[in-house]
C-alpha positions in Angstrom: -109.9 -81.7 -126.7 -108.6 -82.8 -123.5 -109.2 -80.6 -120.2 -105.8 -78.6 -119.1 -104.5 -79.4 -116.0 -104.6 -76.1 -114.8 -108.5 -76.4 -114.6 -109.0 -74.5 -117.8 -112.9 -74.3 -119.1 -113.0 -74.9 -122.8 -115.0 -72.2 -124.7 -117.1 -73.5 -128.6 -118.1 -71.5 -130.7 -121.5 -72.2 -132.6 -119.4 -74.4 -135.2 -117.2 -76.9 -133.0 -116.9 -79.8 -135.1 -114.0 -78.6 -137.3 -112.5 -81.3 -140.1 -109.4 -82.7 -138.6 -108.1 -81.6 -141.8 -108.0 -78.0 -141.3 -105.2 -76.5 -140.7 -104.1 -75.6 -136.9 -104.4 -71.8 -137.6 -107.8 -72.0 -138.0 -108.5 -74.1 -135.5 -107.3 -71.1 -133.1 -110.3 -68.7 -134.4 -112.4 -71.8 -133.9 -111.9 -73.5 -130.7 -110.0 -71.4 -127.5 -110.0 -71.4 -123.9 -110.3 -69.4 -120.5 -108.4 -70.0 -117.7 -109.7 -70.2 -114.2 -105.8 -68.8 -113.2 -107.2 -65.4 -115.0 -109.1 -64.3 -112.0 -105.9 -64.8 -109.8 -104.8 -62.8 -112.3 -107.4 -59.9 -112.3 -107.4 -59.6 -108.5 -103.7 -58.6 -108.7 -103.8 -56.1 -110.8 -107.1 -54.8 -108.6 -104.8 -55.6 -105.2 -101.9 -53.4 -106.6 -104.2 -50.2 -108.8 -106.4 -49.9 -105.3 -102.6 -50.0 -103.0 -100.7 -47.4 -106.0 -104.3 -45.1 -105.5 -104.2 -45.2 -101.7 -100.4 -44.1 -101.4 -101.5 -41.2 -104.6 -104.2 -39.7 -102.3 -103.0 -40.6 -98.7 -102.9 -37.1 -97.9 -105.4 -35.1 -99.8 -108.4 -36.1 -97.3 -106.2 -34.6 -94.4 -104.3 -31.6 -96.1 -104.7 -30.1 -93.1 -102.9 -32.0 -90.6 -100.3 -33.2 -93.1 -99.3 -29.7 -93.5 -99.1 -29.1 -90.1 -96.9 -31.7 -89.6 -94.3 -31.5 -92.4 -94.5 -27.5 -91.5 -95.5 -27.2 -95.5 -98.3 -25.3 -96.8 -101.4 -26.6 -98.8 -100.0 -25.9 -102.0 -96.8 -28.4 -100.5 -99.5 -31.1 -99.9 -101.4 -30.3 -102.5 -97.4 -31.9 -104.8 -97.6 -35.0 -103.4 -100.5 -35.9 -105.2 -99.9 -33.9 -108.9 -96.3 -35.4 -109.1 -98.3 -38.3 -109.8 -99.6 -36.6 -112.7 -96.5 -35.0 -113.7 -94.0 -37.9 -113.5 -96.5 -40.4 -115.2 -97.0 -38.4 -118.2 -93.4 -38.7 -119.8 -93.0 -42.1 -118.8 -96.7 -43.4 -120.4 -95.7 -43.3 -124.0 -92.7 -46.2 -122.8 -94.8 -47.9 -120.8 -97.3 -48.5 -123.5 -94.1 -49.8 -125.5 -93.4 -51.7 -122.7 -96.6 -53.6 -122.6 -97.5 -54.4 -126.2 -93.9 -55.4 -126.1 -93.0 -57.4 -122.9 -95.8 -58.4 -122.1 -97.9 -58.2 -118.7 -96.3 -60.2 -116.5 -93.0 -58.1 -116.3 -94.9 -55.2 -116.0 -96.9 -55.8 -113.3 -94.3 -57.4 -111.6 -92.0 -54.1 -112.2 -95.3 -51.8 -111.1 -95.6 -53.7 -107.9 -92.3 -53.2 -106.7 -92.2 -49.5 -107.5 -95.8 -49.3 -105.4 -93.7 -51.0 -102.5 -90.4 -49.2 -102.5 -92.3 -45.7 -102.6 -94.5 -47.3 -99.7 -91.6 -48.0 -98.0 -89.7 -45.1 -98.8 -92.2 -42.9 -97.0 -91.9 -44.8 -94.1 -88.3 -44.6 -93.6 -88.6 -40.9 -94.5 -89.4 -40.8 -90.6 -86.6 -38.6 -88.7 -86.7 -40.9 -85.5 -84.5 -37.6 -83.6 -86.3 -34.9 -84.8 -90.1 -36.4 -82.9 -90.8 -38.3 -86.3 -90.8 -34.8 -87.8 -91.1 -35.6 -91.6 -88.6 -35.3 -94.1 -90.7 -33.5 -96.9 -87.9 -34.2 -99.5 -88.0 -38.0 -98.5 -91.8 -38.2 -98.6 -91.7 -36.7 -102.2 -89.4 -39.3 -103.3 -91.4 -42.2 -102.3 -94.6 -40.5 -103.9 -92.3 -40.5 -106.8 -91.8 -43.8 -106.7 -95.4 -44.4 -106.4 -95.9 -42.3 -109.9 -93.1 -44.9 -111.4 -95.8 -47.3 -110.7 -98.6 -45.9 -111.5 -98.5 -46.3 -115.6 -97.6 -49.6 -115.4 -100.4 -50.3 -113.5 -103.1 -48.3 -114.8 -102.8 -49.0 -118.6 -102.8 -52.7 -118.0 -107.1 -53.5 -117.9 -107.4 -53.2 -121.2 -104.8 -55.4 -121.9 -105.7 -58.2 -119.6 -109.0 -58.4 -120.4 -108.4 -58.5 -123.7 -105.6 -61.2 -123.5 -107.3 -63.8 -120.9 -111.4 -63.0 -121.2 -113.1 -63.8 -123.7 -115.4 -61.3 -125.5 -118.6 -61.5 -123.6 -116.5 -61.0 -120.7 -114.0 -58.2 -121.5 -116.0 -55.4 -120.4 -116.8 -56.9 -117.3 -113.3 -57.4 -116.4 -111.9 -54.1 -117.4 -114.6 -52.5 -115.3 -113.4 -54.7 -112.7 -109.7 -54.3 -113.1 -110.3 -50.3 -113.7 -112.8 -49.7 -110.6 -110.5 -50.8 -108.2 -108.2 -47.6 -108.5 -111.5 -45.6 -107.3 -111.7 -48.1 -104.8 -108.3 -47.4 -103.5 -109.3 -43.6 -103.8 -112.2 -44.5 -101.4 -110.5 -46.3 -99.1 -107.6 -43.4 -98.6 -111.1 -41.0 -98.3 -112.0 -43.4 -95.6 -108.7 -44.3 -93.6 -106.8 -41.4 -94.1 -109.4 -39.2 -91.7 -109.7 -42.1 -89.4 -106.6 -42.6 -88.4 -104.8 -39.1 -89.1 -107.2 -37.2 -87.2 -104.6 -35.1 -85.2 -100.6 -34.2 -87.0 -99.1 -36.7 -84.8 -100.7 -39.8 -86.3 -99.5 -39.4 -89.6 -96.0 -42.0 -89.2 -99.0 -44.3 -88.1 -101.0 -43.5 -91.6 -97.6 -44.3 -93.7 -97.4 -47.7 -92.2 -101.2 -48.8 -92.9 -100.5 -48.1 -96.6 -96.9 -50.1 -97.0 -97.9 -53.0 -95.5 -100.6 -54.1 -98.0 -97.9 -52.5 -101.1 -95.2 -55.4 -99.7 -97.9 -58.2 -99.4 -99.4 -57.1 -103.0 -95.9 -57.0 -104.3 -95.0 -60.7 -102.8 -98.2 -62.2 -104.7 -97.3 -60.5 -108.3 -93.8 -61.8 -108.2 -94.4 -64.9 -107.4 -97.8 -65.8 -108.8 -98.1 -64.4 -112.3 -96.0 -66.8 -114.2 -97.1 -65.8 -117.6 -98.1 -63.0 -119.7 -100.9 -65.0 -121.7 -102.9 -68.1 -121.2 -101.4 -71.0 -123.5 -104.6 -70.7 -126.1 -106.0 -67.2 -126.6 -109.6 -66.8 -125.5 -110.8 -65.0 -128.3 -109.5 -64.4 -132.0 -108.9 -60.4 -131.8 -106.3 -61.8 -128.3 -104.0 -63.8 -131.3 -103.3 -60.3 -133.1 -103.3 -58.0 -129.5 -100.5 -55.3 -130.4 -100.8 -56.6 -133.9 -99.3 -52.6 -135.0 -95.5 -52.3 -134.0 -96.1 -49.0 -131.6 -94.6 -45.7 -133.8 -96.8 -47.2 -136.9 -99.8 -47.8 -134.1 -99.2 -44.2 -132.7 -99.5 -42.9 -136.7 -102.8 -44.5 -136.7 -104.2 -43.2 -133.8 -103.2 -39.3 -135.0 -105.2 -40.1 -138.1 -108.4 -41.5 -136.0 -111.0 -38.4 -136.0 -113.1 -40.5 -133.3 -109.9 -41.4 -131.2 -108.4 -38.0 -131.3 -112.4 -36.9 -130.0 -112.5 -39.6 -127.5 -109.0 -38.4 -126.4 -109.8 -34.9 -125.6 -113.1 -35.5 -124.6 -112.7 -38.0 -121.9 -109.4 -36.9 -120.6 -111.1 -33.8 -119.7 -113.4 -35.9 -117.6 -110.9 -37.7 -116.2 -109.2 -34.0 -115.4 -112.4 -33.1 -113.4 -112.9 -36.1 -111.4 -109.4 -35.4 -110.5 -110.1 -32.4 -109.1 -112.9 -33.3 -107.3 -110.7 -35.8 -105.5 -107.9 -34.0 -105.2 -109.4 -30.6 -104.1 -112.5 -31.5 -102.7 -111.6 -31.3 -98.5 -110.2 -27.8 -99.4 -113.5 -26.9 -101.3 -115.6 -27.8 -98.2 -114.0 -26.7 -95.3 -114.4 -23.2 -96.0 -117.8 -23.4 -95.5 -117.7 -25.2 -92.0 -117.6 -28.6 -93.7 -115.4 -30.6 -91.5 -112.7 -33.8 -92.8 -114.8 -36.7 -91.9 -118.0 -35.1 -94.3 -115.3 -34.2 -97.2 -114.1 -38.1 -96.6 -117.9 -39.3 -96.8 -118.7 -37.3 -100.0 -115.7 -39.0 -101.6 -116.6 -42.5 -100.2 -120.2 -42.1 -101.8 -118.4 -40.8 -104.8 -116.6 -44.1 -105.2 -119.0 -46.4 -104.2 -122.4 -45.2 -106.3 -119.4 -45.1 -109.3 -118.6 -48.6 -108.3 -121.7 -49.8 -108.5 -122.5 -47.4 -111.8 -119.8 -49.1 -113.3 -120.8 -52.8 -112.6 -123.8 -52.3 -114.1 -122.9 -50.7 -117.1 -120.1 -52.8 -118.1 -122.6 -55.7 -117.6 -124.9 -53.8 -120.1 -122.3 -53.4 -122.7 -120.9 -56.9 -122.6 -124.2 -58.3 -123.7 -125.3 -55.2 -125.9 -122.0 -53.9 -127.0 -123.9 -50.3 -126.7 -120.7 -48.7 -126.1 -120.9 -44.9 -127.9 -124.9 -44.9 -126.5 -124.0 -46.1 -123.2 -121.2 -43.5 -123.2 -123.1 -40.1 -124.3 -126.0 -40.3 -122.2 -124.1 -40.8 -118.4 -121.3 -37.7 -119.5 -124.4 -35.7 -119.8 -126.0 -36.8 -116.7 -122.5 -36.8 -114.8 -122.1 -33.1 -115.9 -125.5 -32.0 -114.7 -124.3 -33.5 -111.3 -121.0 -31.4 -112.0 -122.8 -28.1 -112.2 -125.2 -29.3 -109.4 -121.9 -29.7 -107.5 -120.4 -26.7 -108.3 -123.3 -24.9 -106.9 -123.9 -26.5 -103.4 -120.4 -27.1 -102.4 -120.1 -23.3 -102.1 -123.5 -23.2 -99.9 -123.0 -23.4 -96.2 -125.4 -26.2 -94.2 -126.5 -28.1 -97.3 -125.1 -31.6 -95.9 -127.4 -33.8 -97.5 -127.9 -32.2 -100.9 -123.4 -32.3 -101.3 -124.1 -36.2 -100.3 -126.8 -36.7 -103.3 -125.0 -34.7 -105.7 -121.7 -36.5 -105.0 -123.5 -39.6 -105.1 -124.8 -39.1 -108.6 -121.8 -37.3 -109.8 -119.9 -40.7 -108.9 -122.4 -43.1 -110.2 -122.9 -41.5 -114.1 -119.7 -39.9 -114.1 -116.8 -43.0 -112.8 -119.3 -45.6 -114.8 -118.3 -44.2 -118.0 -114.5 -45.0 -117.2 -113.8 -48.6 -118.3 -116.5 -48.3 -120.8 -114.6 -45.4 -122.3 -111.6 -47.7 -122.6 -113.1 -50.2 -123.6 -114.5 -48.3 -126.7 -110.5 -46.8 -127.1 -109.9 -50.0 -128.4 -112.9 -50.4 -131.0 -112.6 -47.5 -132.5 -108.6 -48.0 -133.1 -108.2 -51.8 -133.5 -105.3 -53.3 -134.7 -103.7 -50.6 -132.5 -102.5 -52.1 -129.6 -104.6 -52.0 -126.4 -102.3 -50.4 -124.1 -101.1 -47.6 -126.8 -105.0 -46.8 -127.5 -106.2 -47.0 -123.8 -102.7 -45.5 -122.6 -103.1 -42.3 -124.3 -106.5 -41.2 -123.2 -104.6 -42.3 -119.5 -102.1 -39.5 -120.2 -104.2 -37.3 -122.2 -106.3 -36.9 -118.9 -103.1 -36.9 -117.0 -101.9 -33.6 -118.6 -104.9 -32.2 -118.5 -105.4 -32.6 -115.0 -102.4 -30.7 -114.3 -103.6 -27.8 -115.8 -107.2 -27.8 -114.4 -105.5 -28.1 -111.1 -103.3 -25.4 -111.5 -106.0 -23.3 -113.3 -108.0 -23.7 -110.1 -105.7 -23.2 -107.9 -104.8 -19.6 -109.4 -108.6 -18.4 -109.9 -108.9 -18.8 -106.0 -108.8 -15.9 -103.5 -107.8 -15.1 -100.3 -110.7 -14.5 -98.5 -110.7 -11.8 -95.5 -112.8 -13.7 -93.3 -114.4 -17.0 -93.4 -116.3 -17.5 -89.8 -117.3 -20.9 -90.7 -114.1 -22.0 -92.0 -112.6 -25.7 -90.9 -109.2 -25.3 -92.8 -107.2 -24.5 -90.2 -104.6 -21.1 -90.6 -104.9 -21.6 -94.6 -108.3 -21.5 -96.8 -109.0 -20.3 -100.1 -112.4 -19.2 -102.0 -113.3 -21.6 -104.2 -116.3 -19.8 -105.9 -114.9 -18.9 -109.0 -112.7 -22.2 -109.9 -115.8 -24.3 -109.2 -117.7 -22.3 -112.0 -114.4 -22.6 -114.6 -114.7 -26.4 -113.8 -118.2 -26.8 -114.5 -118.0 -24.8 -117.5 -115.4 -27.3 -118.9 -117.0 -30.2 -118.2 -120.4 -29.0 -119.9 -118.1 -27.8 -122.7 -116.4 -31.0 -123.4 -119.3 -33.4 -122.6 -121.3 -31.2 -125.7 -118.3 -31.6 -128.7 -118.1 -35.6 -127.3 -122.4 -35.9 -127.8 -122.3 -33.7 -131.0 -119.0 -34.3 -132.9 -117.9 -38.7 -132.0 -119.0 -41.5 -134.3 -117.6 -44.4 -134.7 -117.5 -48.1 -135.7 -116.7 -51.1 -133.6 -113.4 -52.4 -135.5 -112.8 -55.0 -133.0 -115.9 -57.0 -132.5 -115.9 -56.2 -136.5 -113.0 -58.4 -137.1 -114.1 -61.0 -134.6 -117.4 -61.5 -136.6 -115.3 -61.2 -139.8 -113.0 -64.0 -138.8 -116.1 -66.3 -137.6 -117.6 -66.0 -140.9 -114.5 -66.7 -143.1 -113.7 -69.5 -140.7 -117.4 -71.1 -141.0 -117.0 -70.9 -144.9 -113.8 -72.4 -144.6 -115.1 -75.3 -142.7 -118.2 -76.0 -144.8 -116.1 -75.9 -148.0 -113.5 -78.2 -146.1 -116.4 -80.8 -145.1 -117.9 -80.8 -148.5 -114.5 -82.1 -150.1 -114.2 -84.7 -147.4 -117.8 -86.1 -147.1 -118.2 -88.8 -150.1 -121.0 -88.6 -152.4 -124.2 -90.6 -152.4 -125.3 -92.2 -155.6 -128.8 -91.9 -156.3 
């Protein structure tokens, strides 16, 4: 087979020499190919989920002086992060459509230019006569837009590593493609205090956040030119979104494991949520200043970034996905309850570093896996359907921890020690609810999920049948010997 011009690296399976006779079909589950263009690729989609999590959580890490700016209150702030949540989950169950069905290319391409107009659109919000006072009704709408996007962007690891890697590399590049929204959660724990450390810097913080969204947007529109590589990379790729979407969504209703794995891990993805969303306001009551809550988050993401790599590494060559799974949600929520306990404690610096440390490296490594094993246990359902409702499922359910939290806090009448400025809550109570949950949900995930691995299943299925196949094809065609 001849090399593609576009550098491709031809992949054989253990039986390469295939009769010439056999029909092209099954020559596909025989013989495919990776692309070196998949990488390009991969670190779009990375580019544009860490820019869409930056603009989501440029103003969590400095509640504080955002709200003293836009003359909002905490709870104002608090919006322009959960209208992510709130826009995203009636516009997931089309964007799943939209992927199985159009493909990746025009969704990416579509995400990317929602990520820069609500970049954009916050930037322009600017009332140039008013002192650069902010229009808070301007900066919501670009948020919004940056919710558009988010679906479209998030659902889509799952789906690219299943259409352009082959199977010894799919996990790997889904924890990839999926730790690179952390990442862009880290970096916005990182800038965001930085460079908005008084009220008046924060027209500065909008433009350090659109420029990257129009760059990222230039190098999707131009530089993905296809949705798939011209030969699949593996055989499960040939039937990817095999189910048309209602019949796949049936399916998925009727999956015990799925409808486990759905509950389950969206209520981890709720908490870690939280944690980013809330965790500044946590902190500063008890003298914790901006730049500490940033650094918890930062180690959050990066141990989890590093968690993840290595599990995903693990799973690709031991496809110990359920195992893998079980034992770091019941490490992550020992850190949770650890958490829950010291963030409340004044002059406990370190021990809130460890803990988030830990918290981040059991608890985000179990992400991508998690995914990953949505498709498994539901294959032929299409990969964004299965992976996009555990997105929303967690979606949903973040809203209502967040708003659960938020209405178990109390006023306090004093806080000496506070950081938060003219507005701090007491935390003591929703930390406990959140714990509790987690613990909860973590035990009915270890107790009650089972499952079999449908997908790597009908890979090794259609290896066999083809190996049969092909010796029954070369006995026919090789001539007898006379004794």
């Amino acid at each position: 087979m001849e090399t593609s011009r576009e550098s491709s690296t031809e992949i054989q399976t253990i039986y390469a020499s295939v009769s010439p006779r056999v029909n092209p079909d099954l020559k596909k589950l025989v013989s495919f190919k990776v692309y070196k263009r998949r990488w390009f690729v991969l670190l779009v989609l990375c580019l544009l989920n860490c820019s869409n999590a930056t603009i989501w959580l440029t103003f969590a890490p400095v509640a504080d002086q955002t709200a003293q700016y836009v003359g909002g209150t905490l709870e104002d702030i608090n919006w322009l992060s959960l209208v992510y949540m709130v826009v995203a989950i009636p516009l997931s169950f089309g964007t799943t459509w939209m992927l199985d069905t159009y493909g990746l290319r025009l969704t990416l391409v579509l995400g990317s230019w929602l990520n820069m107009l609500g970049a954009t659109l916050r930037l322009f919000s600017l009332n140039t006569t008013d002192k650069y006072k902010i229009e808070y009704g301007a900066m919501m709408l670009g948020q919004t837009f940056g919710a558009l996007a988010q679906p479209l962007i998030i659902f889509t690891p799952t789906k690219l590593a299943a259409l352009w890697f082959p199977d010894h590399q799919r996990a790997t590049a889904n924890t990839i493609a999926s730790m690179s929204n952390p990442l862009g959660v880290l970096l916005a724990n990182i800038i965001s205090p930085v460079i908005a450390k008084t009220s008046d810097k924060i027209p500065m913080l909008l433009l350090a956040y659109a420029l990257p969204a129009c760059v990222i947007c230039f190098l999707a529109t131009v530089g993905i030119r296809s949705s798939e590589p011209p030969t699949a990379p593996s055989s499960s790729a040939l039937s990817s979104g095999s189910e048309p979407f209602i019949r796949g969504l049936k399916l998925l209703l009727r999956n015990k494991a799925y409808l486990i794995l759905l509950l389950c891990f969206g209520s981890g993805i709720a908490v870690f949520t939280c944690f980013s969303t809330l965790l500044e306001q946590i902190l500063c009551v008890q003298g914790y200043t901006n730049d500490f809550a940033g650094l918890c988050g930062a180690l959050f993401i990066v141990f989890g970034i590093v968690g993840a790599g290595a599990l995903g590494v693990y799973v690709d060559k031991t496809k110990n996905f359920t195992e893998a799974i079980k034992i770091n949600m019941s490490l992550s929520t020992l850190a949770c309850i650890a958490l829950s306990v010291v963030s409340l404690m004044p002059h406990q610096k370190l021990a809130i570093a460890i803990v988030s440390s830990l918290f981040g490296f059991f608890g985000f490594s179990v992400y991508p896996v998690a995914m990953e094993l949505s498709v498994e246990c539901s294959y032929p359902v299409g990969e964004a359907t299965s992976a996009g409702l555990i997105f929303i499922s967690g979606q949903v359910q973040s809203i209502l921890y967040i708003v659960l939290l938020q209405a178990l806090t109390q006023q306090p009448t004093d806080s000496p020690r506070s950081t938060c400025g003219d507005t701090f809550l007491r935390w003591r109570v929703p930390m406990m609810v959140m714990a509790g949950l987690c613990a909860f949900f973590t035990c009915c995930f270890v107790i009650f999920f089972h499952t079999s691995y449908r997908r790597l299943e009908a890979e090794q299925e259609a290896t066999y049948k083809t190996k049969q196949h092909s010796d029954a094809t070369s006995r026919e065609h090789t001539p007898s010997v006379e004794a």
